[in-house]
C-alpha positions, 0 to 999 in steps of 0.5 A: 421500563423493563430492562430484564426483557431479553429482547429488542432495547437500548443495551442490546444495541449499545452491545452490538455497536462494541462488538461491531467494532471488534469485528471491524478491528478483526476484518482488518487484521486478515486484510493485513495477513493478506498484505503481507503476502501481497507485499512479498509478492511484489517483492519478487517481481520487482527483483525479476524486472531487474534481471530480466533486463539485465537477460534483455541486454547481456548474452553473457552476464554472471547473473544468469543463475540469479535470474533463474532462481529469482523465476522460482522465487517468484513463482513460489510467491505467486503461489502463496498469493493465489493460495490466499484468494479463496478466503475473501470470497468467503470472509466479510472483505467480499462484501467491497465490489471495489476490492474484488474488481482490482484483485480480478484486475491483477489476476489478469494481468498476471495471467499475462505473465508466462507470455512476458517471461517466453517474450524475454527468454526469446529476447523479444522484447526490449528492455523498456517495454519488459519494465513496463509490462513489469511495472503495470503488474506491480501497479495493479497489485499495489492498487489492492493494498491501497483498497485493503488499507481503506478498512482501517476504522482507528485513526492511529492505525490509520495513518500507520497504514499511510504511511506503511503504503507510502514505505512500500511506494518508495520502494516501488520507485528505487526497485525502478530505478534498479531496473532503468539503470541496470539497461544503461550500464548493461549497454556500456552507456546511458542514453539522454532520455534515459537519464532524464527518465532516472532524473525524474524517478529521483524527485518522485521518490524524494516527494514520496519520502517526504510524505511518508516521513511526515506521517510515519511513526516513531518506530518506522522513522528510526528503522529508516534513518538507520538505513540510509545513514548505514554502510549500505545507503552510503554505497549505494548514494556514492554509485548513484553520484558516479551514475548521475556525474555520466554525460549523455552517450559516455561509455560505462564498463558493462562490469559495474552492472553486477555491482550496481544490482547488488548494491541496490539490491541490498539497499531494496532487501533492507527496505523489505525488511523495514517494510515487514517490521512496519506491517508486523508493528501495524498488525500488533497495534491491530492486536492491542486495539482489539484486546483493549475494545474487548475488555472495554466490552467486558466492563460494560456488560458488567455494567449493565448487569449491576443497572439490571439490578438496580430498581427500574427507572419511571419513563418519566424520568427517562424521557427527561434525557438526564445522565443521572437520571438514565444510567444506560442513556450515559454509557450511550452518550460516553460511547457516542462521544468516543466515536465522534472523536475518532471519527474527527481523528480518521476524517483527518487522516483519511484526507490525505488517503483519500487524496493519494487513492485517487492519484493511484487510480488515475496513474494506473490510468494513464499507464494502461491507456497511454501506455507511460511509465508511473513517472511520466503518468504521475508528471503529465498529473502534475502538469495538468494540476499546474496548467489548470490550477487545480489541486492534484486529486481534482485532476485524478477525479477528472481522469477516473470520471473521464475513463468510467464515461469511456467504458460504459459507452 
């Protein structure tokens, strides 16, 4: 066999197979730039939800000029998001229809909302129907960053991200909270439904903590039991303790609300903050993947040179399969074995993934169709699980199976 021939052979595939993978790791490095924005994105509007319905409630609160400001902020990040958008119409992540829908889809409702804001400038909206409005919005701008996480092909990487979306899920569930309970202490009292609402909320962030602390890194791990064995958990724990202690209806002194939003502010900005270092870690390993495959690329090439100058070997003896015999044919094998193990590895990582992908778009659902909130959504998932004794995802399949049928008729 000629292996000099410079056209169509085994090491002409087995190096197109290396640099696949580097382009793959390298796709995966600018979805995650892109993370970043989107991250900071929701930052912002978590923080305007919070406010808005503070606005909704109080004629007169100190925090108007916040409120203000925070409009800027978070126009300066939707800016810095669609300045982000034009790129994957061109780069390779365009090629998934799935990521380009839900990006159409949280375009549209962004789109909606200057409306949103002129309804609670007018105050013509009620606090829990602005939450609402706000939390669809964040729901379809974390439905990307789950699509985006999908592209990671290591499996260390992998359940990283896992766990990465399940940080920024948490924060997601204690930016609600903020929001719920600014209404109640904003009003002077709590209402039951209202903190039946926060009760709940409660156990979905102890569930997704729980998820996140079993597959979270030892880095991510340290950064959050440094936080909430900090000052700042231990203020905010002591104002929920006094918020939970309130009896249905009690009158609250409407001044606590300025301490309750900073307190909890402080506790979500640290959680943004732990958010960015864990993407900053994830984006590094990216790096280090990328160097380590390249310079793995490096050594096989010298290989293969030092086989080209090696006498050719019969057919005869290629066709027998050897190792010994076929040095090329045991690169191949070593590099096919590397894959299988990887693959086993992300096979197991993914499972999980897999599973809370399709209770996201099954919530985002039940949201937009029946207009619930992320919790109650999450809740009547859960309870369809338990009534038919099914796992959670299969419930979630049933659902998104049930809404695509709808949409074609």
């Amino acid at each position: 066999m000629d292996r000099h021939n410079a056209g169509i052979n085994s090491e002409s595939f087995f190096l197109a197979a290396q640099q696949a993978k580097i382009r793959q790791l390298e796709d995966l490095m600018s979805a995650l730039q892109w993370v970043d924005v989107i991250c900071d994105l929701i930052h912002a509007l978590q923080r305007e939800r919070g406010l808005s319905n503070v606005y909704l409630v109080c004629q007169k609160t100190t925090l108007a000029n916040e409120f203000t400001e925070q409009l800027l902020i978070c126009d300066k990040a939707l800016a810095e998001f669609n300045a982000a958008l034009p790129p994957l119409l061109q780069g390779r992540e365009s090629a998934n229809p799935s990521l380009l829908n839900l990006i159409a889809g949280a375009l549209s409702t962004l789109e909606q909302l200057p409306a949103l804001r002129a309804s609670n400038q007018t105050r013509e909206l009620l606090p829990i129907d602005s939450t609402l409005a706000y939390n669809r919005t964040i729901e379809t701008l974390l439905l990307i960053v789950f699509e985006l996480i999908d592209l990671a092909t290591d499996p260390d990487v992998a359940q990283s991200l896992t766990a990465f979306f399940l940080l920024i899920q948490l924060k997601e569930y204690v930016g609600q909270e903020r929001a719920w309970t600014l209404i109640g202490f904003s009003r002077g009292h709590f209402i039951a439904r209202l903190q039946e609402r926060l009760n709940r909320l409660s156990m979905t962030q102890q569930e997704v903590r729980e998820r996140m602390l079993n597959c979270a890194d030892s880095e991510l791990l340290d950064a959050y039991e440094r936080l909430n064995s900090g000052p700042v958990a231990m203020d905010l724990n002591r104002f929920r303790q006094v918020r939970n202690n309130l009896s249905a209806g009690s009158e609250v002194n409407t001044d606590l609300t300025d301490v309750w939003y900073h307190k909890i502010t402080d506790y979500i900005d640290a959680l943004h903050t732990i958010e960015t270092q864990a993407m900053r870690s994830i984006i590094l390993l990216c790096m280090n993947r990328i160097e380590t495959a390249q310079q793995s690329n490096n050594l096989v090439r010298e290989k293969l040179d030092e086989l080209n100058e090696m006498p050719d070997i019969p057919v005869s003896q290629l066709l027998k399969g050897s190792a010994e015999s076929s040095p090329i044919q045991a690169l191949i094998a070593e590099q096919q074995r590397q894959i299988q193990s990887l693959q086993l590895e992300l096979s197991n990582s993914r499972k999980a993934l897999e599973a809370r992908k399709l209770v996201e778009r099954a919530k985002s659902i039940l949201m937009n169709n029946l207009h619930l909130s992320e919790e109650d959504s999450f809740r009547r998932l859960q309870k369809s699980a338990m009534d038919q004794n099914s796992p959670l995802e299969e419930i979630a399949k049933k659902v998104i199976s049930a809404h695509q049928s709808y949409s074609k008729n």
